[in-house]
C-alpha positions in Angstrom: 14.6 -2.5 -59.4 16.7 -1.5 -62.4 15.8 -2.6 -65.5 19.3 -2.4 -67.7 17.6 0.3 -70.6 14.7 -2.0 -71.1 16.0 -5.6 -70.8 14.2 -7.0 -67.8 11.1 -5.9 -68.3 11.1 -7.2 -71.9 12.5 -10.4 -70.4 9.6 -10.6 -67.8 7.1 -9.2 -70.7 8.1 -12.0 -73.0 7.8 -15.0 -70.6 4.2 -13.9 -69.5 3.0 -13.8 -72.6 4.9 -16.5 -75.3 7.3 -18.1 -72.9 7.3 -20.5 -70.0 4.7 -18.8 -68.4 2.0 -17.7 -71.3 -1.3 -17.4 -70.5 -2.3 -21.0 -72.2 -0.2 -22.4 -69.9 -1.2 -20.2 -67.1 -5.1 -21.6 -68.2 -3.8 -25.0 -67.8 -2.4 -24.7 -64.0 -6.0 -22.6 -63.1 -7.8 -25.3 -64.6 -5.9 -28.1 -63.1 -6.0 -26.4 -59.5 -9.9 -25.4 -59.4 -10.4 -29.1 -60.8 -8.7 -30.4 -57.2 -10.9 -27.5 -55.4 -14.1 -28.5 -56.4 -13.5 -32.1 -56.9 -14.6 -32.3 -60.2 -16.2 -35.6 -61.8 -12.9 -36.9 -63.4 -9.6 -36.0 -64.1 -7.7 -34.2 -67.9 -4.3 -34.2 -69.0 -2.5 -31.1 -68.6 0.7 -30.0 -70.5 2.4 -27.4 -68.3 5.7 -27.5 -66.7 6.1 -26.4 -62.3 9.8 -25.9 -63.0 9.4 -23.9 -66.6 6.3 -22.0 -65.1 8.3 -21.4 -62.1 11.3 -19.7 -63.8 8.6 -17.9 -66.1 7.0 -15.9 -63.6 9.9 -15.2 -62.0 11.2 -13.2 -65.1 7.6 -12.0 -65.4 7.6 -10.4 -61.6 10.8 -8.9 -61.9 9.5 -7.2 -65.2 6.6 -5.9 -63.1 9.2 -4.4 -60.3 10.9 -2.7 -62.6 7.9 -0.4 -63.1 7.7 3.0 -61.3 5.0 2.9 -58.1 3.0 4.7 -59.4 2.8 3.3 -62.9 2.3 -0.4 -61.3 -1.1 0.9 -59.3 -2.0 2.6 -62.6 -2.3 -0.7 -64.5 -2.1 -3.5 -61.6 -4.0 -5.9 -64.3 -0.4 -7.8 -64.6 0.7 -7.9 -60.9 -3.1 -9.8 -60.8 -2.7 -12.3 -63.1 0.9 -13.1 -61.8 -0.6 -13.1 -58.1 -2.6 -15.7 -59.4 -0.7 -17.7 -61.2 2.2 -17.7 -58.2 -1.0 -18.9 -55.8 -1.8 -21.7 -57.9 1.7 -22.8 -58.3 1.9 -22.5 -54.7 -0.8 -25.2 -54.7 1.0 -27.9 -57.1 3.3 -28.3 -53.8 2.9 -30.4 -50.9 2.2 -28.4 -47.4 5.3 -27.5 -45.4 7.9 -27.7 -48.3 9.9 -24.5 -49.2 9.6 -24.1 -52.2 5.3 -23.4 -51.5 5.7 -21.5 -48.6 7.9 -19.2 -50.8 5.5 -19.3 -53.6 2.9 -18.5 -51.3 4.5 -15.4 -49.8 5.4 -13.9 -53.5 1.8 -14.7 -54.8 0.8 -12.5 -51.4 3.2 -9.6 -52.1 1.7 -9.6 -55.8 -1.8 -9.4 -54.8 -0.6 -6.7 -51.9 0.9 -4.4 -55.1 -2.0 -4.8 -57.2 -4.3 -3.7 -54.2 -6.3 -6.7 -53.5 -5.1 -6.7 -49.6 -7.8 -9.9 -48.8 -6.1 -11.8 -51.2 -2.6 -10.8 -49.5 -4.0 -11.5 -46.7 -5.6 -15.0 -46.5 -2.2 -16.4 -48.5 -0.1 -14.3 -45.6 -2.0 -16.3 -43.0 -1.9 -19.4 -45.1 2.2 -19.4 -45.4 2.7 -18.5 -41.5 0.6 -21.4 -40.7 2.8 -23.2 -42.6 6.0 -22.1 -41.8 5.2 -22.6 -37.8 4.4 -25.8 -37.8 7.5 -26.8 -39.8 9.3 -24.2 -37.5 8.1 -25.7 -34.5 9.0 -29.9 -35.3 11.6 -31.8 -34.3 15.1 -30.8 -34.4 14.6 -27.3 -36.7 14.4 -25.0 -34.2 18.2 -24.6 -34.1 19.4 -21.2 -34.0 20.1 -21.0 -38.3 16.6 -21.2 -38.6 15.0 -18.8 -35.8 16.2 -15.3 -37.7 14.7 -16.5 -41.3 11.6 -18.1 -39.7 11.0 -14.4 -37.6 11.1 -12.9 -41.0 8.9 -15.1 -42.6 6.4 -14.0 -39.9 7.0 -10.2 -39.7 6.3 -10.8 -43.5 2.9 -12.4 -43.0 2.2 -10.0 -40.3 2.9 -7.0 -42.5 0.7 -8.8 -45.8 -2.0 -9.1 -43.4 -2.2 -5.6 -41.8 -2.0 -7.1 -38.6 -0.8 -4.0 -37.0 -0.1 -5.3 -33.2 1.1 -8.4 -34.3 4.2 -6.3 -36.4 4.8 -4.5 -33.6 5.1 -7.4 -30.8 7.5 -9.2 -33.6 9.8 -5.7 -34.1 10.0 -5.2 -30.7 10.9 -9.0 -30.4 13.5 -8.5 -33.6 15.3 -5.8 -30.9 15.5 -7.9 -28.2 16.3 -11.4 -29.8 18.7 -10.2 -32.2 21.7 -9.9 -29.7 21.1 -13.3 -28.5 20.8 -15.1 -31.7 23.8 -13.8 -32.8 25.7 -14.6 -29.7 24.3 -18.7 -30.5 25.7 -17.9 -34.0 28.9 -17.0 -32.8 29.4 -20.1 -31.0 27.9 -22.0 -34.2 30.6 -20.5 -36.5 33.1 -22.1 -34.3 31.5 -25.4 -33.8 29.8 -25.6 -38.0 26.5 -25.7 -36.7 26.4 -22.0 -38.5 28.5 -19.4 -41.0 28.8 -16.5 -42.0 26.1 -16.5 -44.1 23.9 -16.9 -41.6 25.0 -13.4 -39.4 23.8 -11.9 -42.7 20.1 -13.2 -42.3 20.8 -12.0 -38.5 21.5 -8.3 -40.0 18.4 -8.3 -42.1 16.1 -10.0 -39.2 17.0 -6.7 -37.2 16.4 -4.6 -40.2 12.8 -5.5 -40.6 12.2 -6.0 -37.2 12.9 -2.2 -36.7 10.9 -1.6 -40.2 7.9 -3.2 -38.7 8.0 -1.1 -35.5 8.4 2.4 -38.1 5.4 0.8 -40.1 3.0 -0.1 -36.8 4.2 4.1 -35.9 2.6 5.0 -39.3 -0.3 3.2 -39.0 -1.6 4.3 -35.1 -0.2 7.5 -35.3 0.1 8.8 -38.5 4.3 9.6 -39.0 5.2 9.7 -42.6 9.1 9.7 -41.5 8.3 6.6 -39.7 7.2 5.0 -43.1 10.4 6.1 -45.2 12.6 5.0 -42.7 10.8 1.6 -42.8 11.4 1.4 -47.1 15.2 2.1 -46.1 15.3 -0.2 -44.0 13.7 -3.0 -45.6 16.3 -2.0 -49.1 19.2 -2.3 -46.7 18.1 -5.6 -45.8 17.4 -6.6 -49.0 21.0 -5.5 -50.8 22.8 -7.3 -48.0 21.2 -10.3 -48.7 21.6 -9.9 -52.3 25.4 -9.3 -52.5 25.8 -12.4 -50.0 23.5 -14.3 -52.3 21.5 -15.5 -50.3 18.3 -16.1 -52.8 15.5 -17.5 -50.5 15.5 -15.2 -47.8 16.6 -12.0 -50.4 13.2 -12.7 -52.5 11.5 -12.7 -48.5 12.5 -9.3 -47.8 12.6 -8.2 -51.4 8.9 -9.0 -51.7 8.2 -6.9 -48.4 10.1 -4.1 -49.6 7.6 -3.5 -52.5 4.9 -4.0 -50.5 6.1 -1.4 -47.5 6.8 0.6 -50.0 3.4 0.2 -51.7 1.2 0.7 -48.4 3.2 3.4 -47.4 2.4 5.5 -50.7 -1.5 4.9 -50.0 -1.6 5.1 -46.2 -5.0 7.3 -45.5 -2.4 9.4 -43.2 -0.9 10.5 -46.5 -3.6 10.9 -49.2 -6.7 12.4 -46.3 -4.8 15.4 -46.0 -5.8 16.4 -49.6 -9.3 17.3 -47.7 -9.4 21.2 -46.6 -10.9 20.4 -43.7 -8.1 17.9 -42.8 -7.4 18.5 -38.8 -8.4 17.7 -35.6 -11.8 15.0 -36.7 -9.6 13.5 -39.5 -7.1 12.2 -37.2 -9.5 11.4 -34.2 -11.6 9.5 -37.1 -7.8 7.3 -38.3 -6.9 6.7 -35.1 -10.7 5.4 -33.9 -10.7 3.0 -36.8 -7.6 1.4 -35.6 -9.1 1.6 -31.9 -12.6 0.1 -33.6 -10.9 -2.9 -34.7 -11.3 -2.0 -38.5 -8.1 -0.3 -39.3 -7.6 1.0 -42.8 -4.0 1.0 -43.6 -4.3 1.7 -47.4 -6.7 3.5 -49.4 -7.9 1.8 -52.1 -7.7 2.0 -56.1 -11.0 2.8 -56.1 -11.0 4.9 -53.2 -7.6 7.1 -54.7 -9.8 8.0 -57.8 -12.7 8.7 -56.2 -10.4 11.7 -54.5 -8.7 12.1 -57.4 -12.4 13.3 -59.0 -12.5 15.9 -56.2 -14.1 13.9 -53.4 -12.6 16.0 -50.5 -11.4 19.2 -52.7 -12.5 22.4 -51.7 -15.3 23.4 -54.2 -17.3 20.0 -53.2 -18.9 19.9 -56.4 -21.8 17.9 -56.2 -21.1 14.7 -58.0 -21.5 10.8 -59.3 -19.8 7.8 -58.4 -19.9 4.4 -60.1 -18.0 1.9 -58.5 -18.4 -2.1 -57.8 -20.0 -3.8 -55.3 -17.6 -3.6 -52.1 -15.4 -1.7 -53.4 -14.9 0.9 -50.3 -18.2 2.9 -51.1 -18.9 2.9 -47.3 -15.7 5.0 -46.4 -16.1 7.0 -49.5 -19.2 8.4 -47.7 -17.8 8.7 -44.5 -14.5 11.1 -45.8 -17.7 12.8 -47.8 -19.5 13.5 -44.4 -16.4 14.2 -42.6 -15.5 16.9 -45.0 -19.0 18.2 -45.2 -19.6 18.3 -41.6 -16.1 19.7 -40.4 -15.9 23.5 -40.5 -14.1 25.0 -43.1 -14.1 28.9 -41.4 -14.5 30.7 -38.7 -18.0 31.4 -40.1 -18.6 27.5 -40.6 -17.8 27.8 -36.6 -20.1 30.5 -35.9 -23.4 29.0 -37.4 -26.2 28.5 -35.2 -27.4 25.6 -36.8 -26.2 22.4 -36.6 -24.9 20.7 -40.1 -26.7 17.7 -41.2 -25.5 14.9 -43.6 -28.5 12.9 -45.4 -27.6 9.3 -46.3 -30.4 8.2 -49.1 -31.0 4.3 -49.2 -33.6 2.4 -51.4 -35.2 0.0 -48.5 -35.4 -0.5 -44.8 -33.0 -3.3 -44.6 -30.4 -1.3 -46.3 -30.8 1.4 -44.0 -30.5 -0.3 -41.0 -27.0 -2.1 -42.3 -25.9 1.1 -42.9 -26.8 2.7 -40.0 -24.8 0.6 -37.8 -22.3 0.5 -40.4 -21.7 4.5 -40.5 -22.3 4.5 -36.4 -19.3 2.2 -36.1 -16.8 4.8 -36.7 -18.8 8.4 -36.9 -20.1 8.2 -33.3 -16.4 7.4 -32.0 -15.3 11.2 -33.4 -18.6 13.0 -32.1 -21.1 12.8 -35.0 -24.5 11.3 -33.9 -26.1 8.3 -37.0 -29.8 8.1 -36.6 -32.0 6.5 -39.0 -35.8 7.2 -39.8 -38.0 5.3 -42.0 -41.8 4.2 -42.9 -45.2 6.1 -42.0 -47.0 8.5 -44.4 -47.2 10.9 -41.7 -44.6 12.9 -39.9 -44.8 12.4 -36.0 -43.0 14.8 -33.2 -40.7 12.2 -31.8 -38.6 12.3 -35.1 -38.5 16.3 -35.0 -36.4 15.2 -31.3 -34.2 12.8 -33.0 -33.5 15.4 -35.9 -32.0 17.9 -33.2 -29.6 15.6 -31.8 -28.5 14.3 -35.1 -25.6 14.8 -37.5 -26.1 11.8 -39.8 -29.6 10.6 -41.4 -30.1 7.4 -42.9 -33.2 7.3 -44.4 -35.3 6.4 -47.6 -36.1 9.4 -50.3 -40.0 8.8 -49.6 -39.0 9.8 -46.1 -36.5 12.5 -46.7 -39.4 14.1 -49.0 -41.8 13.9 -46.6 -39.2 15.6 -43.6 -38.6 18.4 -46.4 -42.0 19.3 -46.7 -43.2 19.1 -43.1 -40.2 20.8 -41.6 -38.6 23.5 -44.2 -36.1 24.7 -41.7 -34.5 21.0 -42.0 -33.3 22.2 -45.7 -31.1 24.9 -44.0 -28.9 22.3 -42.0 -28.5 19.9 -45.4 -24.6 20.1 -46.1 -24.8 16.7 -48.0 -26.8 14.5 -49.7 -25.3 10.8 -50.2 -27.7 8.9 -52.4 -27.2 5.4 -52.7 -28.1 2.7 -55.3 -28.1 5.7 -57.4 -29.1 3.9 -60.5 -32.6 3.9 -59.2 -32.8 7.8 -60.7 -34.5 6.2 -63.3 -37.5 6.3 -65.7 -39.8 4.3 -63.1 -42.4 6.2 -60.8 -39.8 6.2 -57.8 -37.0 7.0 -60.1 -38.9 10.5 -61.3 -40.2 11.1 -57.7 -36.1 10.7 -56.6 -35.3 13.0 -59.4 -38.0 15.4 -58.0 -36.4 15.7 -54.7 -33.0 16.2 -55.8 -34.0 18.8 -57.8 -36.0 20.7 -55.4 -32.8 20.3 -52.6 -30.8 21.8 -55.4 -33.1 24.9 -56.0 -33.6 25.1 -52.2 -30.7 24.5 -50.6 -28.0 25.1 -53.3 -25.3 24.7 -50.7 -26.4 21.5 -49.7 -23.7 18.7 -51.5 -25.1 15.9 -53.6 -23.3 12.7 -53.9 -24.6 9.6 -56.0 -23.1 6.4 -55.4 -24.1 3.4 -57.9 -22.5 0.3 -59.4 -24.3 0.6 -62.4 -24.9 3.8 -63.7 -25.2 4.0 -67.1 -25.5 7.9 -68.0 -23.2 8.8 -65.5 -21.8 11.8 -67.5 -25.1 13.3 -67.6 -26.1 13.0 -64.4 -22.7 14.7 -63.7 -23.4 17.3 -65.5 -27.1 17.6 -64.5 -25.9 18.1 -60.5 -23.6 20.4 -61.1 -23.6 21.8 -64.4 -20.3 24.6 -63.5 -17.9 21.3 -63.1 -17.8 20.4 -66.8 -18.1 17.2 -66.4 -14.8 16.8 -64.3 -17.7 15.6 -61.7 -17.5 12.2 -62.6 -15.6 9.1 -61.3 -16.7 5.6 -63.3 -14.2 3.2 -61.2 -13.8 -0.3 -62.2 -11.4 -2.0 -60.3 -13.1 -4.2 -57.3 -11.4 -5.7 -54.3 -13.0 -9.0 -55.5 -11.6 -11.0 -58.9 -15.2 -11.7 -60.7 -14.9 -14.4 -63.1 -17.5 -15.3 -65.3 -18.4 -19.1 -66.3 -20.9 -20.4 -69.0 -22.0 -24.7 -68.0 -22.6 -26.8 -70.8 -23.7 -29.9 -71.4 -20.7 -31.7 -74.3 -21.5 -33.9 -76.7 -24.2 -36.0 -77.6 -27.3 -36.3 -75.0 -26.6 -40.1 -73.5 -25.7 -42.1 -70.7 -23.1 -40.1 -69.4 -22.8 -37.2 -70.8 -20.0 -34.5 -69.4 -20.7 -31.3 -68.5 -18.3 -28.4 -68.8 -17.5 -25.2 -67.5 -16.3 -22.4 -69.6 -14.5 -19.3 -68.5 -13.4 -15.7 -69.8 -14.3 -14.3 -72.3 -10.6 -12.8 -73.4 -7.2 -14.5 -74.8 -5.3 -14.4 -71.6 -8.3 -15.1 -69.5 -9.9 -18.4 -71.4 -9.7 -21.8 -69.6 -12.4 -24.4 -68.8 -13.2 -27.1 -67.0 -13.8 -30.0 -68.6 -15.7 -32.8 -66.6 -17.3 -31.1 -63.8 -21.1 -33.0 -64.1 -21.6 -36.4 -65.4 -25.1 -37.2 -65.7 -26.9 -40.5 -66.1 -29.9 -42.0 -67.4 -33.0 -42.6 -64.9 -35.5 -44.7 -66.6 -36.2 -42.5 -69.7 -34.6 -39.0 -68.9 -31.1 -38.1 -68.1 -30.1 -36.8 -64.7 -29.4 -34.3 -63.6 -31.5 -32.1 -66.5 -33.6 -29.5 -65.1 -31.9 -26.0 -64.0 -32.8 -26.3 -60.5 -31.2 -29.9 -60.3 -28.0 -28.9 -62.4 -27.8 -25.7 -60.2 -28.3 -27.9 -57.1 -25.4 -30.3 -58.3 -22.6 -27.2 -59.5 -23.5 -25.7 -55.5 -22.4 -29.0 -54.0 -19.3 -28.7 -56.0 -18.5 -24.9 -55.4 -19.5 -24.9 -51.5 -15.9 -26.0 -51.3 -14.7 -22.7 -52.3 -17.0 -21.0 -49.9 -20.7 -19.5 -49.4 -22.5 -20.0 -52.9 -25.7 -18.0 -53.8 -28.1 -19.4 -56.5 -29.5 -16.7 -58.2 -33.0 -17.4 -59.5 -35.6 -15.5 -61.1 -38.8 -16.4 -59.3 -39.6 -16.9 -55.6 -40.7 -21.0 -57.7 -37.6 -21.0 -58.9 -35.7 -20.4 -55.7 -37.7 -22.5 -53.5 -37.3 -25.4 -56.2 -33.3 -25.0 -56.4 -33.3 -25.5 -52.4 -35.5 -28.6 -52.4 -33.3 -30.2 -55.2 -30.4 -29.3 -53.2 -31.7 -30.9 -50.5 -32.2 -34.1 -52.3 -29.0 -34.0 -53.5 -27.5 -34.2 -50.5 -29.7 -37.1 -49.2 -28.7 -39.3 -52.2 -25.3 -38.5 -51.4 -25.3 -39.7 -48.1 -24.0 -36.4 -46.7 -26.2 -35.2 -43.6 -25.3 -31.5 -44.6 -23.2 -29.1 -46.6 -19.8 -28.1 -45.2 -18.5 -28.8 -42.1 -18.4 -32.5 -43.4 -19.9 -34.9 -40.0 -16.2 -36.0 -39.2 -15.2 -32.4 -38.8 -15.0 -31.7 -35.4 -12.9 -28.2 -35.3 -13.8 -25.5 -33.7 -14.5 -23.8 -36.7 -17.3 -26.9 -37.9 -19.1 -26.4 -34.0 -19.4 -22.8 -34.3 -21.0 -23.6 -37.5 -23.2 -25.9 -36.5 -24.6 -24.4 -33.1 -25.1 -21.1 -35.6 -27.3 -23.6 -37.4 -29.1 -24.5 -34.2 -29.4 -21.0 -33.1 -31.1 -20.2 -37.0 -33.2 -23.1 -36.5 -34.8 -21.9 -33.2 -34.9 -18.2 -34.3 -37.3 -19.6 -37.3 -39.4 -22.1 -35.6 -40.3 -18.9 -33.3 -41.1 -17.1 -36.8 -42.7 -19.8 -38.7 -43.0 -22.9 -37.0 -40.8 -25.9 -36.2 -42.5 -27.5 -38.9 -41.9 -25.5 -41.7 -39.4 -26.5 -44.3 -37.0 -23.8 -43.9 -35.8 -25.1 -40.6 -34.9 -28.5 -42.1 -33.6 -26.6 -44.6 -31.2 -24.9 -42.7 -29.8 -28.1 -40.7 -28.1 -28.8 -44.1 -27.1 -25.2 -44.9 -29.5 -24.5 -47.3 -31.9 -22.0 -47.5 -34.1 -19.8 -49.8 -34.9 -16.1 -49.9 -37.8 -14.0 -51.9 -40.2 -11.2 -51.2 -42.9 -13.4 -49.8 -41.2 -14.6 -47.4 -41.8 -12.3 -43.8 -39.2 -9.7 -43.5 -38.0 -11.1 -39.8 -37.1 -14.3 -41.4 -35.5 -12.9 -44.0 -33.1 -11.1 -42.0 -32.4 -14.3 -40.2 -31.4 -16.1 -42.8 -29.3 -13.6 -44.5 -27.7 -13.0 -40.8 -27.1 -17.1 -41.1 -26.0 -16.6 -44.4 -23.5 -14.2 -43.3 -22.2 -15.9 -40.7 -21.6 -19.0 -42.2 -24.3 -21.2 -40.7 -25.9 -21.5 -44.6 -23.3 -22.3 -47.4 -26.1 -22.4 -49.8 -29.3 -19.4 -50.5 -31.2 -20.1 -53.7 -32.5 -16.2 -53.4 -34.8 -13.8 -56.0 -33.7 -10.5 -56.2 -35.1 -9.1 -53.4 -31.6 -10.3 -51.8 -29.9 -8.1 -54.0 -30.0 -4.5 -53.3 -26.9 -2.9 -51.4 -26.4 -6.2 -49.3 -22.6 -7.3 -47.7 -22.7 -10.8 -48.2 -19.7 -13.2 -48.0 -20.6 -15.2 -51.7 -18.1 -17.0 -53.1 -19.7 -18.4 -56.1 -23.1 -17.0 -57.7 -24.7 -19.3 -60.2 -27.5 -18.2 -62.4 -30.0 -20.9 -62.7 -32.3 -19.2 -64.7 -32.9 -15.8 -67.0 -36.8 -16.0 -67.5 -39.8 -15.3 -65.2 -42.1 -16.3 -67.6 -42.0 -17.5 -71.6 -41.6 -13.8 -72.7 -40.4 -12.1 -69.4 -36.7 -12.1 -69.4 -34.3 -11.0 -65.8 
């Protein structure tokens, strides 16, 4: 987009930040909308405008578009906070009007740019619900309506990475468009249509043929496919323009930027930096799509990590600190991929067969990955085994090693294989440690740092990769595995596919019958806003209610379970037991019979939920007894988690967790280690074990 020697962005630049759209306005519309979410215990008076914020992100967006590409995935920290603002906008409008759905679809394309593609994605699905059923009453499906509604779904299609569905509706574009425009024809002639209308036509069959160039990128891997679908898509979007026609131009507009966008990131594209790039590569692409986990854009955090020399040629053994879910787990399969693919003729004529190491702190974690890795390694030829426990080595593992290509396994483990079979230091190519914060000062930290050094003496070929969210010193651990890089070893990523926000509760004012309790968030300028009545809490004979942290964190979960899973973080397995029971309470003095899906709820979606309870239910009566209190814990979606509890159980409630069957674990931190779970909302209900033994 041009930006007439600096005039739109500073247009766009002033109304995000002092205009109609400034972030204490943009704090107002977040407040107001997460107030409705969680059903907050009263209501506040808010001062912004839907019209004046409306017209100030627009000028904002457009500010943002006139950025290069590459400058805007640089820096996507604006294109976030306009994402969210469009989204909650979006949510100040009543279901099935225009003016949301087109909110809804910007806020999409902004989160798409920025690189948060499950936040395109859920608003993508949210406006093509929303569009089909207006689509689909009464006396709108005339033909005016059919090309502008097909656009609105290749759109949502495209946002959600749905790759068949945006082929089925290109190849539908190709086929329909003849006969709409043959109704049109007649319409012109009759004023059930004009002119204006063939125009749409034109840039229906425009993006329909775009989506069939992007679905050709995606399987197969043509580049030319992607920049035909940009030109196409620009076409579109200049026709429309000069014929102004605004809603369905800012449509196509919006999926320009984002075509555009994924296909400048497709893996096709930035994989073939590796120097082993070939044959497995593509075979590994094409069985994701084939798997049903299809990755059509490589991350921000996943484009530094190559831009640190992930896949480059020397393979410098290095560190990587990135945030939880952030991509780590194809990070280390590109890392395996380019350390077990031969390089030369002589990598081809080695008699022994490469072998990747994946270091993990615990069992659970190595199971999880395991089947995680397995997923897509075993569909291009390499073999994932895992090994774990004993003190002793025993000969049925020396089998497994043979036929292996991939080890999961924990370091105590990986020492004990390394000093009962010294010819297994021959085939180590690579060495992924993860949770690589655990190198530290503690008796299993200095035993780790033992065995890394001795594979680097050893085996000086072998690659060593440490993967950590929190790694303080990563610098010096850098340097420390590969002193020749300089440093240049390094990536410390910070961008996350998840928005973390934190939020301080506080009870306001003095300590009476009630007393409001408010929520506080950001801690910067642009960030600030807080909720201002979100407990009230009552007197009960002598003591206000609720009081303790177990009950306060009890009463914020009910709230937040309507934004999805919540996890109660506490600091003693007392602690975490005691926020479940009060939970549980809770709930019976509010007359509810469980957490979310409410008793009237009879979707699909609430009985899969609720036969997933039954199905935990029976799993831990087998464990535990029908009469223990986790069971009736679990027929209201709550739960608890800690060390003590017997590992079997504890993976079927964080299997329940994951599946949706428990909206609520109050969990220690033995839940916390290299776990995928779904957590919407954490909250903290404590930071002490004991009077002088802080978390």
């Amino acid at each position: 987009m041009r930006d007439y020697n600096g005039v739109v962005s500073n247009i766009g630049k002033q109304a995000f930040t002092s205009g109609e759209a400034a972030p204490r306005l943009r704090a107002q519309l977040r407040a107001d909308v997460l107030s409705d979410q969680i059903s907050t215990e009263g209501t506040a008076t808010f001062t912004y405008d839907l019209d004046g914020m409306r017209r100030g992100l627009t000028l904002a967006r457009l500010g943002q578009l006139t950025r290069a590409p590459r400058e805007r995935r640089s820096d996507p920290r604006p294109l976030t906070e306009i994402a969210e603002a469009y989204a909650d906008l979006a949510d100040r409008y009543p279901q099935g009007e225009p003016t949301r759905n087109e909110l809804l679809a910007i806020a999409a394309t902004m989160w798409s740019l920025a690189g948060y593609q499950a936040n395109a994605s859920t608003l993508a699905r949210s406006f093509r619900q929303e569009a089909d059923r207006f689509f689909n009453r009464d006396g709108v499906q005339q033909a005016a309506a059919r090309a502008p509604h097909r656009i609105t779904q290749l759109t949502s299609a495209v946002l959600q990475r749905d790759i068949d569905q945006a082929a089925l509706l290109g190849a539908l574009a190709e086929h329909e468009v003849p006969e709409i425009g043959s109704l049109l024809l007649d319409g012109i002639q009759n004023g059930t249509a004009d002119h204006a209308d063939l125009t749409v036509l034109a840039a229906y069959g425009l993006a329909g043929r775009a989506a069939r160039s992007l679905a050709s990128l995606w399987r197969l891997g043509n580049r030319t496919s992607g920049r035909a679908a940009v030109t196409d898509l620009h076409t579109a979007a200049s026709q429309l323009l000069n014929a102004s026609i605004a809603d369905t131009w800012t449509l196509i507009d919006c999926l320009a930027h984002a075509v555009e966008d994924i296909t400048a990131t497709a893996p096709w594209r930035l994989l073939r930096r590796s120097t082993t790039w070939g044959p497995a590569w593509r075979r590994y692409l094409k069985a994701l799509i084939t798997n049903g986990h299809p990755m059509t854009q490589v991350w921000p955090s996943q484009r530094a990590a190559l831009n640190a020399g992930l896949l480059d040629q020397t393979a410098h053994s290095m560190a990587v600190t990135m945030p939880t879910s952030a991509g780590k787990t194809h990070i280390a399969e590109w890392a395996i991929l380019h350390a077990l693919t031969p390089q030369s003729d002589q990598d081809r004529r080695r008699s022994t067969r490469a072998l990747a190491v994946y270091v993990v702190p615990t069992r659970a974690l190595a199971a999880q990955v395991e089947r995680h890795l397995a997923e897509n390694l075993e569909l291009v030829g390499l073999r994932v085994s895992s090994l774990f426990g004993g003190a002793e080595h025993v000969s049925y593992e020396t089998e497994i090693l043979d036929f292996t290509d991939v080890l999961v396994l924990t370091s105590e483990k990986l020492d004990l294989l390394l000093r009962n079979l010294p010819e297994l230091a021959i085939r180590l190519r690579l060495v992924l440690v993860d949770e690589g914060h655990a190198l530290d000062v503690s008796d299993r930290g200095l035993r780790l740092e033992m065995l890394l050094t001795r594979i680097r003496r050893s085996t000086p070929e072998a690659r060593i990769v440490l993967l950590s969210a929190v790694l303080p010193n990563g610098q010096d651990i850098a340097r420390w595995l590969d002193p020749s890089a300089d440093g240049a070893n390094q990536a410390t990523i910070d961008w996350s596919p998840s928005q973390l926000r934190l939020g301080v509760f506080s009870w306001r004012g003095p300590a009476l019958d009630g007393q409001r309790g408010a929520i506080e968030y950001g801690s910067t300028v642009t960030e600030e806003f807080f909720l201002p009545r979100v407990l009230t809490r009552r007197k009960r004979r002598t003591n206000l209610f609720p009081d303790s942290p177990k009950d306060v964190a009890a009463a914020l979960a009910m709230h937040f379970d309507r934004l999805g899973p919540v996890l109660i973080a506490a600091p003693t397995k007392v602690t975490a037991r005691a926020a479940a029971n009060a939970l549980q309470i809770a709930l019976q003095r509010s007359g509810a019979t469980a957490l979310y899906p409410p008793a009237d709820d009879h979707s699909e979606e609430a009985a899969r939920i609720r036969q997933l309870r039954e199905d935990a239910q029976q799993e831990l009566s087998d464990h535990v007894g029908a009469d223990h209190e986790l069971v009736s814990l679990v027929q209201l979606g709550v739960a608890y988690h800690h060390a003590e509890i017997p590992q079997a159980v504890r993976h079927c409630l964080e299997r329940a967790y994951r599946d949706g069957a428990i909206r609520v674990l109050c969990a220690t931190s033995t839940l916390s280690q290299g776990m995928n779970l779904p957590t919407k909302t954490v909250i903290v209900s404590g930071t002490h074990r004991g009077r002088n033994d802080q978390v």
